[in-house]
Residue, then its C-alpha position, 0 to 999 in steps of 0.5 A: x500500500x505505501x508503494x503504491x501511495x509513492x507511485x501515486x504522489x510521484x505521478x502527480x508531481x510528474x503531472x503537474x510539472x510536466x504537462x505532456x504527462x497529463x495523460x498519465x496523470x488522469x490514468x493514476x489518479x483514476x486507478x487510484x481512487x478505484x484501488x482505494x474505493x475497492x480496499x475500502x470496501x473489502x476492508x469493510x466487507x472482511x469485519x462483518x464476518 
């Protein structure tokens, strides 16, 4: 989890400095959140049993 919270936070630094790099940034905060909704949900799914 914190590689990937690296990846991320290098991405968007890329991103911002970078402007042909816009793409990609869209791509990872994209992914991003849909990894960070999908562990959210299978951490809360995992306590009720």
């Amino acid at each position: 989890m914190v590689a990937n919270i690296a990846h991320f936070g290098a991405m968007l630094i890329m991103g911002l400095v970078m402007t042909h790099e816009i793409p990609h940034l869209i791509g990872d905060v994209l992914m991003g959140w849909i990894l960070l909704i999908a562990y959210i949900f299978l951490v809360a799914c995992s306590e009720n049993y």
